[in-house]
MIBAMAR-544437 format. One record per residue (C-alpha): x, y, z; residue in three letters. Coordinates in pm, whole numbers. Layout:
REM residues N
pt east->X; north->Y; up->Z; aa->ALA
...
***
This chain:
REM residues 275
pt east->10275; north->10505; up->9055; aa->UNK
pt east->10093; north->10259; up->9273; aa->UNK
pt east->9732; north->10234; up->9189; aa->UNK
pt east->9453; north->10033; up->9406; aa->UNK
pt east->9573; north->9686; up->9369; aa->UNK
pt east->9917; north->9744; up->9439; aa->UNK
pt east->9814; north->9984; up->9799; aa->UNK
pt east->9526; north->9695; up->9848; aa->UNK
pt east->9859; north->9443; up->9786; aa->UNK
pt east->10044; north->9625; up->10090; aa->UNK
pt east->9745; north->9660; up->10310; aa->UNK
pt east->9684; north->9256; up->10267; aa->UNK
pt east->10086; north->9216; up->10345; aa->UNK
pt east->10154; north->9414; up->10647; aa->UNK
pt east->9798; north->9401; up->10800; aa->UNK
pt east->9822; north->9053; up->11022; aa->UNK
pt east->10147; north->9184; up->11098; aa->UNK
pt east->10059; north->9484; up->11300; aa->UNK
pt east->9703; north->9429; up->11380; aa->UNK
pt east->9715; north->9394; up->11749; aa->UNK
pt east->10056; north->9560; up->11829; aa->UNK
pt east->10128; north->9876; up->12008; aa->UNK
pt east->10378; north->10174; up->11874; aa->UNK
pt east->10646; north->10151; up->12081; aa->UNK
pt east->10896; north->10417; up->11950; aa->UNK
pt east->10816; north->10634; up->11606; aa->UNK
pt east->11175; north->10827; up->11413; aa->UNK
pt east->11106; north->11055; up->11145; aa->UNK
pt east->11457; north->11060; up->10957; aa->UNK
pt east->11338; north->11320; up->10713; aa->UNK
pt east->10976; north->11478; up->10697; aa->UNK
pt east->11027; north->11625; up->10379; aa->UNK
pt east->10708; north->11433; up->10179; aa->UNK
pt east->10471; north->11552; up->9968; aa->UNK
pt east->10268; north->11706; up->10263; aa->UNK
pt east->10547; north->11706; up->10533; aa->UNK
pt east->10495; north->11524; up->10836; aa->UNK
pt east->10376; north->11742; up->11120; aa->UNK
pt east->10641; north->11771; up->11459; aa->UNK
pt east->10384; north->11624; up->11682; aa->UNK
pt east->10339; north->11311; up->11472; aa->UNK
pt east->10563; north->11069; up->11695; aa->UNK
pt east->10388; north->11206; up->11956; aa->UNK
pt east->10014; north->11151; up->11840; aa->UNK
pt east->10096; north->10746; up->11728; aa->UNK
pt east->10359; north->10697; up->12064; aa->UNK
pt east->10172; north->10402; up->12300; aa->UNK
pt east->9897; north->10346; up->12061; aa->UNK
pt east->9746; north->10020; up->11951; aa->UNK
pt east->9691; north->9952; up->11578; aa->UNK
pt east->9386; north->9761; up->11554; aa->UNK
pt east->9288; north->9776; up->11196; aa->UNK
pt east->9481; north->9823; up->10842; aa->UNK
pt east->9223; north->9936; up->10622; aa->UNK
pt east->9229; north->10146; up->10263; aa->UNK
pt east->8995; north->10441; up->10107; aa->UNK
pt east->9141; north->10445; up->9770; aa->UNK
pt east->9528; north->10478; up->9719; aa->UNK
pt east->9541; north->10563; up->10132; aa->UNK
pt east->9617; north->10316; up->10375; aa->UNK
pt east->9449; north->10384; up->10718; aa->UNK
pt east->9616; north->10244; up->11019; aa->UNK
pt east->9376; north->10318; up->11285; aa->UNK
pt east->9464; north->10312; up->11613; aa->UNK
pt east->9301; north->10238; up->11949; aa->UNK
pt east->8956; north->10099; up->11980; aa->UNK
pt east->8675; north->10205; up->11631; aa->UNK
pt east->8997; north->10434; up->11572; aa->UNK
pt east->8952; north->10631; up->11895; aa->UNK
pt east->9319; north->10682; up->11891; aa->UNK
pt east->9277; north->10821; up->11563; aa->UNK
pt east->9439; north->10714; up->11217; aa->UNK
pt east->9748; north->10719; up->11054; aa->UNK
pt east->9719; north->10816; up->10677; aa->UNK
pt east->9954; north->10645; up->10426; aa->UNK
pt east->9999; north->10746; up->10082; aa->UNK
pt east->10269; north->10568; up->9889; aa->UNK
pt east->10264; north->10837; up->9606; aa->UNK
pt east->10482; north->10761; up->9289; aa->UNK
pt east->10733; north->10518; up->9448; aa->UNK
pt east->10672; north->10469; up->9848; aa->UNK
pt east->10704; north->10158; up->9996; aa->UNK
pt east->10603; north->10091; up->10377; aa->UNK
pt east->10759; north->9776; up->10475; aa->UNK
pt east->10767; north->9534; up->10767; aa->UNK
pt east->11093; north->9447; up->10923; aa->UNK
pt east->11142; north->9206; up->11210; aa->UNK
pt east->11463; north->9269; up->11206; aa->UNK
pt east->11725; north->9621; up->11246; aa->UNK
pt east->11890; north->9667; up->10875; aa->UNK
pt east->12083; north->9979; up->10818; aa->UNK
pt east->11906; north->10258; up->10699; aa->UNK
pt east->11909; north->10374; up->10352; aa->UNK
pt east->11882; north->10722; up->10183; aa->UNK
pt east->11524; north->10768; up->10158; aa->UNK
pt east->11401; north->10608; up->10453; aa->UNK
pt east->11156; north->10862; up->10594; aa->UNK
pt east->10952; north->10748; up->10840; aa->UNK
pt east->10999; north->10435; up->11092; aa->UNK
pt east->10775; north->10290; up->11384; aa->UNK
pt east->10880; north->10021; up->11601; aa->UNK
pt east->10613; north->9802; up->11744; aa->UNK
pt east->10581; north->9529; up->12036; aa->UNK
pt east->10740; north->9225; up->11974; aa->UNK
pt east->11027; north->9347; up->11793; aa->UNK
pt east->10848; north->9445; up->11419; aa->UNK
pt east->10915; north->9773; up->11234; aa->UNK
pt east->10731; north->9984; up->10965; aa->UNK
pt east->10937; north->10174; up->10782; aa->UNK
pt east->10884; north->10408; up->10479; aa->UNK
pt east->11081; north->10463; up->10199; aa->UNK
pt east->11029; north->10708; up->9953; aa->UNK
pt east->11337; north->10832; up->9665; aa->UNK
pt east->11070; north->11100; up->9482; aa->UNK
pt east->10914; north->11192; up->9780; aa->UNK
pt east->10553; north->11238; up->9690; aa->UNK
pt east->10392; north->11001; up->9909; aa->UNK
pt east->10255; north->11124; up->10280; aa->UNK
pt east->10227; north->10971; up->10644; aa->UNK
pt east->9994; north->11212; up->10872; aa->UNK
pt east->9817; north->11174; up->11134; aa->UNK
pt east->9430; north->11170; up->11150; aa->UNK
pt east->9256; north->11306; up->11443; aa->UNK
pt east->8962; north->11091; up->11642; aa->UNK
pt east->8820; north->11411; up->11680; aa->UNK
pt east->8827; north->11531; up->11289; aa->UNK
pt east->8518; north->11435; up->11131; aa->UNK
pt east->8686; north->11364; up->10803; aa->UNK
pt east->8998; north->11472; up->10604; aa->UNK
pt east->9033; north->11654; up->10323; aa->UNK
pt east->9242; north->11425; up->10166; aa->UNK
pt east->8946; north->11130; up->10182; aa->UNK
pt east->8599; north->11395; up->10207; aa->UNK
pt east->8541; north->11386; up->9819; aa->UNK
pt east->8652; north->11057; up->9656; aa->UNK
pt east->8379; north->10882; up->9465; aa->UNK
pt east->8265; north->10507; up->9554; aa->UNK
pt east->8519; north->10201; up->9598; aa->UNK
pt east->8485; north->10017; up->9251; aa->UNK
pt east->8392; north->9686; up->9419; aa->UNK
pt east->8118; north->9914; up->9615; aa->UNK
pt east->7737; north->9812; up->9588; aa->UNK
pt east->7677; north->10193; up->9494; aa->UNK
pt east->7910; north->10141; up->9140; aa->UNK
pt east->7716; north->10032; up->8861; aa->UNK
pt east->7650; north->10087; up->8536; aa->UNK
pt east->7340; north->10331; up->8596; aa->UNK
pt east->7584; north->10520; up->8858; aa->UNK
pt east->7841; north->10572; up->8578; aa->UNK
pt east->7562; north->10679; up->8347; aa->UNK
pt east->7390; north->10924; up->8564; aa->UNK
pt east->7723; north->11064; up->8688; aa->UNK
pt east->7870; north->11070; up->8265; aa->UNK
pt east->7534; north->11274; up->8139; aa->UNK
pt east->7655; north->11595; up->7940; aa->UNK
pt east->8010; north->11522; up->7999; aa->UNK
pt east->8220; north->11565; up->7674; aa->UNK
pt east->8539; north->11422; up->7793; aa->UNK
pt east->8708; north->11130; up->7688; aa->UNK
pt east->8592; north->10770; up->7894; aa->UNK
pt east->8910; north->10753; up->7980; aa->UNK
pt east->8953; north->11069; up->8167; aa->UNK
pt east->8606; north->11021; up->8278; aa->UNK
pt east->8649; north->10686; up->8509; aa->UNK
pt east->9006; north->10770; up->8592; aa->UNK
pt east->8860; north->11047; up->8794; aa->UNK
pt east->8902; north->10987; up->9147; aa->UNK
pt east->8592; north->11213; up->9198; aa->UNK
pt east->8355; north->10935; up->8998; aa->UNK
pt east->8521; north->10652; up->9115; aa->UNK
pt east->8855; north->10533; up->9288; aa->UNK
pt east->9065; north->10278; up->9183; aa->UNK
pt east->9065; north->10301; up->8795; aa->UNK
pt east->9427; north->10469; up->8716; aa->UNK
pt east->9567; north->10476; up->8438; aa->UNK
pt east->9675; north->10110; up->8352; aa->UNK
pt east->9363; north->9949; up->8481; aa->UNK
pt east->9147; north->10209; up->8296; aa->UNK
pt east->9292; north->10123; up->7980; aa->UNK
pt east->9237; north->9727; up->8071; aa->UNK
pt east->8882; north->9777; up->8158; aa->UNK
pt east->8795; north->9970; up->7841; aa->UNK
pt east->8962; north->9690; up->7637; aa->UNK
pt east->8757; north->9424; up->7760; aa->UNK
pt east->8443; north->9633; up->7753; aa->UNK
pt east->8514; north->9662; up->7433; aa->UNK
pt east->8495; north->10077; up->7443; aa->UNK
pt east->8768; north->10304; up->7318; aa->UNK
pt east->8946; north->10513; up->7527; aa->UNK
pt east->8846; north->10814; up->7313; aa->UNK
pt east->8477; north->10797; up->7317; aa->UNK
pt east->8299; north->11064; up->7494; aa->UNK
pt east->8163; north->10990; up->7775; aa->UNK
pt east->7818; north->11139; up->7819; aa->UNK
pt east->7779; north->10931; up->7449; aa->UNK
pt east->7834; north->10636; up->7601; aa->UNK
pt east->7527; north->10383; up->7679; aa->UNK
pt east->7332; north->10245; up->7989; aa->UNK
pt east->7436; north->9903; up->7885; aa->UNK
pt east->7778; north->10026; up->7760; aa->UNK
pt east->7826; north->10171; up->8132; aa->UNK
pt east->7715; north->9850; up->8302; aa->UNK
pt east->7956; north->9657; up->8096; aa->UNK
pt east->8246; north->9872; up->8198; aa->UNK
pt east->8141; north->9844; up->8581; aa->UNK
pt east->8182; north->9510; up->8571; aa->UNK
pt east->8540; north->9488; up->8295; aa->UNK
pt east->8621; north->9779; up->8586; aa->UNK
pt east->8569; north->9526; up->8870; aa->UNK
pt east->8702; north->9187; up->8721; aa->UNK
pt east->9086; north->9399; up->8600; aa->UNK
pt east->9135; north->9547; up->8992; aa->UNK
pt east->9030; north->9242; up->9113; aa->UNK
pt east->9307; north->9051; up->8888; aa->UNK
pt east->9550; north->9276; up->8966; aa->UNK
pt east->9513; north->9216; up->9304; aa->UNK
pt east->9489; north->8885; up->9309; aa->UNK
pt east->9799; north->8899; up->9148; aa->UNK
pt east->9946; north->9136; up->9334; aa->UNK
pt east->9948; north->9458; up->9146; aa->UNK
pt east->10119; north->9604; up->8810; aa->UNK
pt east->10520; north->9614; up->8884; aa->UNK
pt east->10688; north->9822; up->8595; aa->UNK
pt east->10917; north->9990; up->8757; aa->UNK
pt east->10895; north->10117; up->9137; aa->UNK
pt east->10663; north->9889; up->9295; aa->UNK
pt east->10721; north->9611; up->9557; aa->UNK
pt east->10466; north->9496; up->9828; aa->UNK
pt east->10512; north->9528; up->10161; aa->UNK
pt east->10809; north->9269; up->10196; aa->UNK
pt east->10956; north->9383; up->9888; aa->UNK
pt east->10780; north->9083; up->9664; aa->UNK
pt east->10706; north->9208; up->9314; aa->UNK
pt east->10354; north->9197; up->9112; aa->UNK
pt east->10294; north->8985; up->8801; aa->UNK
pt east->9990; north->9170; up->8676; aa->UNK
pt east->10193; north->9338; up->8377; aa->UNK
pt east->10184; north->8968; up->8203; aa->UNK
pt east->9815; north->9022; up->8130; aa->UNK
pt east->9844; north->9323; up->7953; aa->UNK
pt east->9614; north->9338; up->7637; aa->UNK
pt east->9691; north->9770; up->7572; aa->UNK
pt east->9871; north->9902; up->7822; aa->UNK
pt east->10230; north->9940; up->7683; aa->UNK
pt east->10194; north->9731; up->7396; aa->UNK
pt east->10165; north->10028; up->7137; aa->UNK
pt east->10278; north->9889; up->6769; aa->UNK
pt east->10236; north->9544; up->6928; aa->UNK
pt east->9993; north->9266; up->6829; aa->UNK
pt east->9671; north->9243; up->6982; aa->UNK
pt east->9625; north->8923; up->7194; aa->UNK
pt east->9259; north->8839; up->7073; aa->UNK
pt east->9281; north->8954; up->6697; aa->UNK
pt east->9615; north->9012; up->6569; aa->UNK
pt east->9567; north->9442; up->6474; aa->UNK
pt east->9802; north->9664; up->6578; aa->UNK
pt east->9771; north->9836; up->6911; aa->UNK
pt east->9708; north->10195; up->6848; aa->UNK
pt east->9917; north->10462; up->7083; aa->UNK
pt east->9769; north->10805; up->7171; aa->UNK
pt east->9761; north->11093; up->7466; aa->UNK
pt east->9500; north->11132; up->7698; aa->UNK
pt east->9484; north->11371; up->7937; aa->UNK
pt east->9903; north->11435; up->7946; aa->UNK
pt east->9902; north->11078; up->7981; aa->UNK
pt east->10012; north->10783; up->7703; aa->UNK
pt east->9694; north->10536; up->7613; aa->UNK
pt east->9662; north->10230; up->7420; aa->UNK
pt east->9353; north->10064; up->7257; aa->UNK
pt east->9296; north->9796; up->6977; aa->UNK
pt east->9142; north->9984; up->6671; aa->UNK
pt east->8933; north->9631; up->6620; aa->UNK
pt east->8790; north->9534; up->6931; aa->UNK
pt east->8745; north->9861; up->7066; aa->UNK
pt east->8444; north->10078; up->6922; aa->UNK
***
């Protein structure tokens, strides 16, 4: 599934491509998404300008007219979307949802096989969505710090793990970044999270910050599904220390990397550098 970097990868790739252009047509092949895309979304985007491409966790915003008084359209590229720019006319293939021509001859176009991912339309005149109302702070946000973690962690019993991988505390920190950050802070996965320190929290802020901001740099985690938005791959995955490296050495002391569940979902930690 496409976490922060990789969406942040796709913003960064189609943004100086569309900033500035207007919607000149919009064909919804199939609206069958995860939230299906409403009848009157071609007309709601049709003559609009897209003047920013901007992101509020995993969602891309497109917003369109001038401070988004046209409004916004919401992106999510759930398990295996992929919102490419064409500037050319290739046949369509099965899965390709959604596509919006633009001035000058450029094309979005979203393709989606398992379907969970989402284009809607955002109102000027909606305040906020419900999709966006109750995420917690962007991890490279002034506001996310190691006292925020710890005030926000007090009396909490569940794992660390679970704990920053909630989108509610903070966005950004899925599953394989999670389990990066918590290797270089040194913390394992397991420990519970209101018993985790002040210190301990502002060392995982900042492991939280320097992984996503890898990962982007690099262009996201491709393992399977993911391709930015001209179909380039990322290289994160070859600077891996846990994630998918159970019964595999550890890079920085030779032990074992340890496999577990968390949550429904598979972890990996180092039983000697994690404490």
């Amino acid at each position: 599934m496409p976490e922060l970097p990789e969406v942040e990868t796709v913003r960064r790739g189609i943004e100086p491509h569309v900033v500035g252009r207007t919607i000149t047509a919009v064909h919804v092949h199939d609206a069958r998404l995860r939230w299906p895309v409403p009848p009157d979304f071609a007309a709601f985007a049709l003559g609009k300008r897209i003047t920013e491409v901007s992101r509020r966790g995993k969602y891309l915003l497109l917003a369109l007219g001038t401070d988004a008084s046209g409004g916004r359209i919401i992106v999510h590229l759930g398990m295996s979307g992929r919102l490419n720019v064409l500037d050319d006319q290739p046949p369509l293939r099965k899965h390709d949802h959604i596509e919006i021509e633009l001035s000058g001859g450029l094309r979005l176009r979203y393709h989606d096989p398992r379907r969970f991912g989402a284009v809607l339309p955002w109102s000027a005149d909606a305040p906020g969505h419900v999709l966006l109302d109750e995420l917690g702070p962007e991890p490279f946000a002034p506001e996310f710090n190691g006292d925020y973690l710890f005030q926000r962690s007090r009396g909490r019993r569940s794992p660390l793990k679970n704990f920053i991988m909630d989108g509610h505390i903070v966005v950004g920190a899925g599953n394989i970044y999670a389990a990066e950050a918590l290797f270089r802070a040194g913390l394992r996965p397991t420990r519970a999270a209101g018993k985790t320190t002040r210190a301990e929290y502002a060392r995982l802020a900042q492991t939280v910050r320097e992984v996503l901001g890898d990962a982007i740099q690099q262009g996201g985690t491709t393992l399977r599904d993911f391709a930015g938005a001209h179909g380039e791959a990322g290289y994160f995955q070859q600077d891996l220390y846990v994630y998918g490296r159970e019964d595999q050495p550890c890079r920085i002391c030779g032990s074992i990397i340890k496999g577990l569940r968390l949550g429904n979902r598979a972890s990996c930690y180092c039983p000697r550098c994690q404490h």
